[in-house]
Steps between C-alpha positions, in 0.01 A plus 500: 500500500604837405523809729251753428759764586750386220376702210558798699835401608613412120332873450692641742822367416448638135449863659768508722776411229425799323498734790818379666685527156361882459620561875853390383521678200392841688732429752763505201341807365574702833869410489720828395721316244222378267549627156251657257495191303471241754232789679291509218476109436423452894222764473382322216525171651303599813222678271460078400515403793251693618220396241649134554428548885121680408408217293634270811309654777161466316545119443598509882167708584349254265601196664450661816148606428429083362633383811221357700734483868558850466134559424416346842750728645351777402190460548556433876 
């Protein structure tokens, strides 16, 4: 038997890569000796990122949302 809870977990886990990527890249981005070049391709990158982590956190919600243990959560 299944957990109920693992399509949000698998959801999840597809959200978070995104985000923690992004947070690594604008940690680069703050660093003094970053070039133009290199700036411009991690501004980019994180613009990606960003619709990458968007489309993410609505298959999360979505997941979330189908999840019938959470739905007895909440409405407790």
């Amino acid at each position: 038997m299944s957990n109920p809870l693992d399509p949000v977990r698998i959801a999840f886990d597809k959200a978070i890569g995104p985000h923690r990527k992004r947070q690594k890249l604008v940690t680069e981005l703050k660093e003094t000796d970053v070039g133009k070049a290199r700036r411009a391709q991690l501004v980019t990158e994180t613009a990606e990122l960003d619709a990458e982590w968007l489309e993410a956190l609505v298959s999360l919600w979505k997941a979330m949302d189908q999840c019938s243990v959470l739905r007895e959560k909440v409405g407790s």
